[in-house]
Each structure stands twice: as structure tokens, then as C-alpha cells.
C-alpha positions as CSV (number, residue, x, y, z in Angstrom):
1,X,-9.5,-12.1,-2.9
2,X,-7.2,-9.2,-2.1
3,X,-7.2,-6.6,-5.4
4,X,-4.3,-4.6,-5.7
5,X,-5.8,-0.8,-7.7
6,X,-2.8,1.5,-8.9
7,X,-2.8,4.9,-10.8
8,X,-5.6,6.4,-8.8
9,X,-5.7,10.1,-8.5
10,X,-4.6,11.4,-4.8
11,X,-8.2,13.1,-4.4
12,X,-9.5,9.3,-4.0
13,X,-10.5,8.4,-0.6
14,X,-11.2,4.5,1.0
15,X,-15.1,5.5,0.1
16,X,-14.5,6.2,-3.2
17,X,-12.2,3.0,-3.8
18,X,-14.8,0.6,-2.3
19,X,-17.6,2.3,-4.2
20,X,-16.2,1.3,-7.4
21,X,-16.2,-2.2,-6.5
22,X,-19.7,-2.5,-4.5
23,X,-21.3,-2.7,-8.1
24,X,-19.6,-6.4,-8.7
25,X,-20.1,-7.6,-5.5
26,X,-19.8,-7.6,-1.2
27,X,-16.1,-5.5,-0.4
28,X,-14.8,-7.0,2.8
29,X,-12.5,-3.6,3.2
30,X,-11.0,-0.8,0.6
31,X,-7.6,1.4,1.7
32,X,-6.4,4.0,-0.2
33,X,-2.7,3.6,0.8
34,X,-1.3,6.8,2.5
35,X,2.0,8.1,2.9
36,X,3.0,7.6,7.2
37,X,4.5,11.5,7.7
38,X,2.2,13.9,5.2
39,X,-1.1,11.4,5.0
40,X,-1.4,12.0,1.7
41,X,-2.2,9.0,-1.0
42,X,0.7,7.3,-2.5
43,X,-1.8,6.5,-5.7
44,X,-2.8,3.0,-4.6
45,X,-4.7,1.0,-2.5
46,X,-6.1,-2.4,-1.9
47,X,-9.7,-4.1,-1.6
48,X,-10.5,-7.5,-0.4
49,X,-13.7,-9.0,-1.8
50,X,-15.2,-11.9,-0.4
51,X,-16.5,-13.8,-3.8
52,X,-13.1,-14.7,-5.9
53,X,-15.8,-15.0,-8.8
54,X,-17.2,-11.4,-8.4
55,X,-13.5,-10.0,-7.7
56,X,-12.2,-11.2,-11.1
57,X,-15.3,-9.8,-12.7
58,X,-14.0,-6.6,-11.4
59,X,-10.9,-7.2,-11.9
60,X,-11.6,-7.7,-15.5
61,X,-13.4,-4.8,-15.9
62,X,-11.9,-2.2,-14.2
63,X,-8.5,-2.9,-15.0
64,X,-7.8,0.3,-17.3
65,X,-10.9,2.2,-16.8
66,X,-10.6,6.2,-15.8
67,X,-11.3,7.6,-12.8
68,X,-10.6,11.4,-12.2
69,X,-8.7,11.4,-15.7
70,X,-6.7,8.2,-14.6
71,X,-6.5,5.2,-16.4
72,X,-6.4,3.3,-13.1
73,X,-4.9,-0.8,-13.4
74,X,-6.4,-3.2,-11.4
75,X,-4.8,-6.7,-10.7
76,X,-4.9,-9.7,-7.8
77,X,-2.7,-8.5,-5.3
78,X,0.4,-10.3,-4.8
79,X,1.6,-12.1,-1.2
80,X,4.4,-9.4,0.2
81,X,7.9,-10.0,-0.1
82,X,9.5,-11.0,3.3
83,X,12.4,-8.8,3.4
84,X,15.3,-9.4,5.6
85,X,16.0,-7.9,9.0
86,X,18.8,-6.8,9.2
87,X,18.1,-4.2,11.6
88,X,20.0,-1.7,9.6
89,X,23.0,0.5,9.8
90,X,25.3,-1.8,9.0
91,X,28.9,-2.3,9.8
92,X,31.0,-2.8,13.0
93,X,30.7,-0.4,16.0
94,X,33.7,0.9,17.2
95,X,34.6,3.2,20.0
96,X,37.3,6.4,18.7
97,X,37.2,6.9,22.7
98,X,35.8,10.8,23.9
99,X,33.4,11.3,25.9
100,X,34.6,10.3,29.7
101,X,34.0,12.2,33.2
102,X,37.9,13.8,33.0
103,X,39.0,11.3,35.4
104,X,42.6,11.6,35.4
105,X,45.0,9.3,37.5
């Protein structure tokens, strides 16, 4: 089962995060989500857990508890939203001329 953990304080590392799920049972993987250009924690994370039964025991329990002074919720992560493609940018291209080698005839 995939756990989605939210509210965590941005001193928590992937260590930490599976730590406080090792107690309830086997954690496949834990990631403390991290923003792409400063690599700091955006104040989630995800852990996967092998055993549904020991993941909702988690679940269950650590939904609400503190960590660092956090009230941290924990819930079954949801399947991501397939957003559109669109490739961005938008709108028509168009060519205002410029640009050219000064050819002149």
C-alpha cells in the first residue's frame, strides 16, 4: 500500500519517515518529497508498505500524531491525476518577420 504523510517538519529526512513506520511493519521504500531546484522538503512524502493490514494500522495511528511539533496527517495515497499534455505555451506562432541575412534584391 502506498501511504501518503503530509505536515512533516522540513528537518525530516527519508530515514526518519521510514523509521516511524518500521514499528507497524516491513517499509518497501520512504521519500521525503524535495523541491527539484533548492532540494529542500516540500513537507511531504510517501511510504510503500508491503502488508495493506500493517499499513492501515499505521495509518490509523499515526494520522495526527506530532513529530518535531507537527501534527503530521497520514492517509492512503491516491492514484495521480493524468494531466493533459498540452506541451504548453499556447497559442498560434506567428512570424512579425526580422531577423534575415540583409539580402536585398
Amino acid at each position: 500500500m502506498n501511504i501518503y504523510v503530509s505536515n512533516l517538519s522540513f528537518n525530516v529526512q527519508d530515514e526518519d519517515l521510514k523509521g516511524f513506520f518500521e514499528e507497524y511493519g516491513e517499509v518497501s521504500s520512504a521519500k521525503v518529497i524535495t523541491d527539484k531546484f533548492t532540494g529542500r522538503s516540500r513537507g511531504f512524502g510517501f511510504v510503500e508498505m508491503s502488508d495493506d493490514a500493517a499499513a492501515q494500522k499505521a495509518i490509523q495511528e499515526l494520522d495526527g500524531a506530532t513529530v518535531e511539533g507537527r501534527a503530521i496527517k497520514v492517509s492512503e495515497a491516491k492514484p495521480r491525476e493524468q494531466r493533459p499534455n498540452n506541451g504548453g505555451g499556447g497559442g498560434p506562432r506567428r512570424n512579425f518577420g526580422g531577423g534575415g541575412g540583409g539580402n536585398r534584391w
